[in-house]
N, C-alpha and C positions, 0 to 999 in steps of 0.2 A: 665157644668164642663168638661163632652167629647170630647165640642168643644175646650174649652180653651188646655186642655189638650196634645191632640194631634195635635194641631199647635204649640206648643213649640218646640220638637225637628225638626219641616219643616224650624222654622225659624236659628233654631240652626245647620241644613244640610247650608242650603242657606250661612250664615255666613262662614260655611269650604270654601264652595266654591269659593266663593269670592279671602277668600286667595289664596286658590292654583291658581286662573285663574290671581293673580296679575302678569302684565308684568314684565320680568327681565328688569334690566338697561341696557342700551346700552351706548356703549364709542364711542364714535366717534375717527375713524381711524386717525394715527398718519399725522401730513403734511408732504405733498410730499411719501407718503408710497403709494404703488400700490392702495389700496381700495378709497385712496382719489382722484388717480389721475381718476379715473373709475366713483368716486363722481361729480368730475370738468366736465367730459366730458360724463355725462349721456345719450346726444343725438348720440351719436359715437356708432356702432358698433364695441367695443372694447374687448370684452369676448369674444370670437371667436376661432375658431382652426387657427393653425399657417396658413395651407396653405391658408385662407383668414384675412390673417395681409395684414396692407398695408403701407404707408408711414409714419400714424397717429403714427403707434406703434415706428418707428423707431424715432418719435421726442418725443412723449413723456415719451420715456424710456433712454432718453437722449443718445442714441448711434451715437458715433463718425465717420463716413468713410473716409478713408483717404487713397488716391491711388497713391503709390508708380512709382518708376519709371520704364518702362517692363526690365526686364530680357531678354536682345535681343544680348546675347555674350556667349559664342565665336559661330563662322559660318566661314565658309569656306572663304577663299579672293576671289577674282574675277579675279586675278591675271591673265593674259591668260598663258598658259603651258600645258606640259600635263596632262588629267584627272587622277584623280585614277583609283587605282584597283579596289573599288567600284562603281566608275562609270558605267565603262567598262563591269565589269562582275559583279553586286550586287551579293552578299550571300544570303543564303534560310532565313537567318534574316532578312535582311533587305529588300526582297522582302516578307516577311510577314509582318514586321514592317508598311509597305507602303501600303499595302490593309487593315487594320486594321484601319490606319488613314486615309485613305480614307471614307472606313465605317461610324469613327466617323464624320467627316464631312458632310454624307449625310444630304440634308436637308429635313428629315422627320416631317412630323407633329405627331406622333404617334410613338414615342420608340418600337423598336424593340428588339428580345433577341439579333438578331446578332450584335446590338451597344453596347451593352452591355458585350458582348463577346468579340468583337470591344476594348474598352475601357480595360477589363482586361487583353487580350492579352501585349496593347501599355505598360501598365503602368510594367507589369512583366518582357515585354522585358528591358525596359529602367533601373528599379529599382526591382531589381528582390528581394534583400532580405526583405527590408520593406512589398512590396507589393505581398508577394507570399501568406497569406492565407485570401484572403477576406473573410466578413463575407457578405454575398449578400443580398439585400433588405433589410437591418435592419429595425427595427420601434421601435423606442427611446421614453420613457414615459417622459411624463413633471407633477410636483412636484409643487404643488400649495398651499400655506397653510397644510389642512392635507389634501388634494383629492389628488389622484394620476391619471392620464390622459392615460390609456394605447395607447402604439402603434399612439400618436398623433403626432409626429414627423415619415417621412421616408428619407430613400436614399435608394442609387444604392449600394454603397460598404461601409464598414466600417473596418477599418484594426482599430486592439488594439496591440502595436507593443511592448506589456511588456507582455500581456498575449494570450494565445493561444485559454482563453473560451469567444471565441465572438461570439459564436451560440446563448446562451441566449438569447441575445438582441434580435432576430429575429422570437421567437418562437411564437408571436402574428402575422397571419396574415389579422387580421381584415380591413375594409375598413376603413381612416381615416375621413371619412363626419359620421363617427356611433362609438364615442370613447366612452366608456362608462369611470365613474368614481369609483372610489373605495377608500374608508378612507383609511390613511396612516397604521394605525395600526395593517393591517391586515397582512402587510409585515413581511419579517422576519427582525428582528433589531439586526445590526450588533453591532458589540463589542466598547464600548467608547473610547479604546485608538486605533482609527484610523490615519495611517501614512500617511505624510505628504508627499510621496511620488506620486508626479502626474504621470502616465503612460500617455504616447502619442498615440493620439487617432487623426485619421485623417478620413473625410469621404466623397464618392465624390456623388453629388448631381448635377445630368446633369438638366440646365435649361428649354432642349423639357417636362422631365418627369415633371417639375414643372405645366409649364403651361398648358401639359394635364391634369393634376389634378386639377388646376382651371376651364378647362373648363366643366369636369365630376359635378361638385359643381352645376352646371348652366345648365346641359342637360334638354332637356323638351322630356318629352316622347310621340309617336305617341298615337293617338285614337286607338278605335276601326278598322275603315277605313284607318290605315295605315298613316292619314294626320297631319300638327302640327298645333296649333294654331302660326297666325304672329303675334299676338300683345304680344303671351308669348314668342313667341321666340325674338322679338325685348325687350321686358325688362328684359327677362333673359342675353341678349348680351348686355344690360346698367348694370346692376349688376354689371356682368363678368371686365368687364371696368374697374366701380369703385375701386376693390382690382387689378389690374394690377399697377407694381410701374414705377413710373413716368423715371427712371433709371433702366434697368433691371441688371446693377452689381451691386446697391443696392436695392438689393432684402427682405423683411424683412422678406423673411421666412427665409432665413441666419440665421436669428439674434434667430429663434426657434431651427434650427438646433446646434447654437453653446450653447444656454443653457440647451440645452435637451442631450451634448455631455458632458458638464457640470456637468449637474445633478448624469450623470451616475456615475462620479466617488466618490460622498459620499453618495447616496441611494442605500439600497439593492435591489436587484431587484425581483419584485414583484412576489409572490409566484400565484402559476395556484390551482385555487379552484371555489367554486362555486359561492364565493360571488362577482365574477370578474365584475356581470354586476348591484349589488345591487348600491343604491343612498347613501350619508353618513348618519348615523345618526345622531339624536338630539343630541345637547350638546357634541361634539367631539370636545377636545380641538386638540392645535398643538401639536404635536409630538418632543420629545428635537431634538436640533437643532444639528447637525454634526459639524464636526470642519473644516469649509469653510477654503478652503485659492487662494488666486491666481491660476487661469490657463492660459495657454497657448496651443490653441488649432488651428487647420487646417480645410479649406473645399478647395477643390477640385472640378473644372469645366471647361467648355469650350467655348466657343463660336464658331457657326459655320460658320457667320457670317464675321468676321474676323479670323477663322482660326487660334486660339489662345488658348491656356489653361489658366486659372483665378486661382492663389492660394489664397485665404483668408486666413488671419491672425486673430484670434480673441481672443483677453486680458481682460477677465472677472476675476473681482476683487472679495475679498470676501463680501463684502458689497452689489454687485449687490446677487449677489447668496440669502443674508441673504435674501432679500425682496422679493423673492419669496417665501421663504420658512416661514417666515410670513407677510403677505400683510396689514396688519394694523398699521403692525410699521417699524421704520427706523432704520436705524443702527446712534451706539451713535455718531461717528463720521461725518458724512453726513451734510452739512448745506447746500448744494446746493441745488436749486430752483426747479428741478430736477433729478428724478431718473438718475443717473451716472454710470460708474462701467465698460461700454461693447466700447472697441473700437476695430474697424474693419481695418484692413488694407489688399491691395489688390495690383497684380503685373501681369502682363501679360506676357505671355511667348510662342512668335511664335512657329506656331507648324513644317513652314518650312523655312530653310530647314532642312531635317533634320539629317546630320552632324551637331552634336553639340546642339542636342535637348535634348538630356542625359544630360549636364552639365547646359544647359538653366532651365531647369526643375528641379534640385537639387539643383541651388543656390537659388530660389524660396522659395524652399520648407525647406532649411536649413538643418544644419550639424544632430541634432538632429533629423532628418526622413531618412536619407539618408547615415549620416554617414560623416568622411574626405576623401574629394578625393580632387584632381587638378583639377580648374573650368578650366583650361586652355589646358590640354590634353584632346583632343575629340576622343570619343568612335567609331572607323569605322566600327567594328563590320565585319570584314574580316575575310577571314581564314587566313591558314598557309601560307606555300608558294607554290607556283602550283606549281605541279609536273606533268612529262609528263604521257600522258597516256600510262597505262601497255601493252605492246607487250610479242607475243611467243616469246621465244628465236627463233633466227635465225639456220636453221640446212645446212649442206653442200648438194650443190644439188647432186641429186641422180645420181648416176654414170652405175647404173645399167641397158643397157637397157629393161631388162622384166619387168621394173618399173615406166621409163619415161611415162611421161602425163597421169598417172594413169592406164594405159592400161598394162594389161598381152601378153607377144607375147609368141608364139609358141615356143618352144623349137627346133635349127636352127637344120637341119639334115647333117651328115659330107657329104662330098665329096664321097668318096669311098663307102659308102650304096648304093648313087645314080648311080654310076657307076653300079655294080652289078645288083640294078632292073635294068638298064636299058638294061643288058644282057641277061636277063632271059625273059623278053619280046620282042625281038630279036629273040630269038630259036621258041617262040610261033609261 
């Protein structure tokens, strides 16, 4: 009877148990939504940090590139005559201007602060009101279902040209190969009736810094002995390879930088606590969704190469935005085959000469960054008008002789004194 007894309630634990270890139901992600597209293509390294995206992501996120015609007007005629006054005698501007864009043209393998310096100098001389408060090194979070991705997108400058608090963005300066994640709800959540008002947000991401950070992703570290292994350093430089894009102005970290320029303007941004480097927990649903609408956003580059600045144009719709923000489902309106929503367009704009590289660069960039001016009046960036240089007044020459040639003379002595001694030494 002790035996029976006390195997009753074991079998009656056993029974709880059961229940509770019953799996939830799983839904299988909506078609053509990011989780599915991630389903389709299981063998693909596609969960990945932006700076090792690669061509994959830019076809199957269905984004468009589309390259405009360069921006290579107005420039000086060739007319023979005679040169300018800049020519002849450039201004401390445009002899700054000119070593500045020299700078950025070096061809470093390794980013330098002086290109960098380089670059904010070029861009304040030419467009001085846009571009006068950078926000330097930003590092832009990306917004994934409910995980927040700190500091997983960078650049070099980021100008916010409606607000003045563009420090925020910066204030993670973590390595990007070590992002940790963080649930969305840990943020502070802004207020639901969010305005519909997009701020212009422009940000320049030099393509040397890119590819040094691809190839930081791939370094192999020396032994003990100082030596590398060649067969790790030969499949780490096949890696490296792999994520290099087949077209370097279609780049698809672009396409992290303009969602993650995106993101910024309807997520709050993420508060500094301790939970910054926890995993999410269980059963965390999505967070309500913002009120996506249309952007219109800018990147900024260069080529050294050909000696040319690259403006990106990038038109994300509300519908791309949603699918990030949940990856299981599609927006109601969406039938296309694939993810859609992101198109790129892009313009080149010589860097010499440069008369008329102010107005080549601002029709680029458009009225909305830059403001209305006349693409056709070119900026010479001269002074005033020369003036001679300052002289003494002229004075009348000296008429005095105990004053000519600078020299004191004697005070002459009369006639008659010398007559006199010359009597009295006589009688001697």
């Amino acid at each position: 009877m002790a035996t029976s007894q006390s195997s009753t309630p074991i079998n009656t634990r056993q029974k709880i148990n059961r229940r509770e270890r019953r799996p939830s139901r799983v839904f299988p992600p909506d078609k053509n939504s990011l989780y599915d597209i991630l389903r389709q293509h299981a063998c693909e390294s596609l969960f990945v940090l932006p700076i090792c995206w690669t061509d994959s992501h830019s076809l199957y996120l269905g984004v468009e590139w589309r390259e405009l015609p360069p921006c290579d007007t107005p420039r000086p005629p060739n007319s023979p005559g005679t040169p300018s006054r800049g020519h002849l005698n450039p201004s401390s501007t445009i002899n700054r201007l000119i070593a500045a864009l020299d700078q950025i043209l070096e061809p470093d393998l390794l980013p330098s602060k002086k290109t960098l310096a380089a670059i904010e100098t070029v861009l304040g001389v030419l467009w001085r009101t846009p571009f006068s408060e950078p926000c330097k090194s930003p590092k832009l979070h990306l917004y994934f279902g409910s995980r927040v991705y700190r500091g997983a997108v960078g650049a070099q400058f980021m100008w916010n040209l409606t607000s003045k608090e563009t420090a925020s963005s910066s204030s993670s300066s973590r390595s990007a190969s070590t992002v940790p994640s963080v649930p969305i709800d840990v943020l502070k959540q802004s207020s639901p009736n969010q305005s519909h008002f997009a701020p212009s947000i422009i940000c320049y991401v030099g393509k040397p810094q890119v590819a040094s950070a691809r190839r930081k992703c791939f370094r192999v570290k020396p032994d003990s002995r100082g030596s590398y292994d060649e067969r790790v350093l030969r499949l780490q430089e096949r890696r490296r390879r792999k994520i290099d894009p087949s077209n370097s102005d279609k780049d698809a970290y672009f396409i992290a930088v303009f969602l993650a320029m995106a993101q910024k303007h309807f997520y709050p941004t993420p508060s500094i606590s301790g939970r910054c480097d926890s995993q999410m927990p269980k059963h965390r649903s999505i967070p309500p969704r913002p009120d996506f609408h249309d952007l219109k956003l800018r990147i900024l580059t260069h080529d050294v190469d050909k000696k040319e600045f690259i403006v990106y144009t990038g038109y994300l719709t509300r519908g791309f935005l949603q699918k990030f923000h949940n990856p299981s489902k599609t927006p109601a309106d969406d039938d296309d085959a694939v993810v859609s929503g992101l198109k790129i367009e892009y313009t080149r704009v010589p860097i010499w000469p440069i008369l008329g590289l102010r107005e080549r660069l601002g029709k680029a960039l458009g009225p909305d960054i830059v403001g209305n001016f006349n693409p056709d009046e070119m900026e010479t960036w001269e002074t005033g008008p020369e003036t001679e240089p300052e002289t003494e007044p002229e004075t009348e020459p000296e008429t005095d002789p105990e004053k000519q040639n600078g020299k004191r003379r004697r005070p002459s002595i009369p006639p008659q004194a010398v007559q006199k001694e010359t009597a009295k030494r006589n009688k001697r």
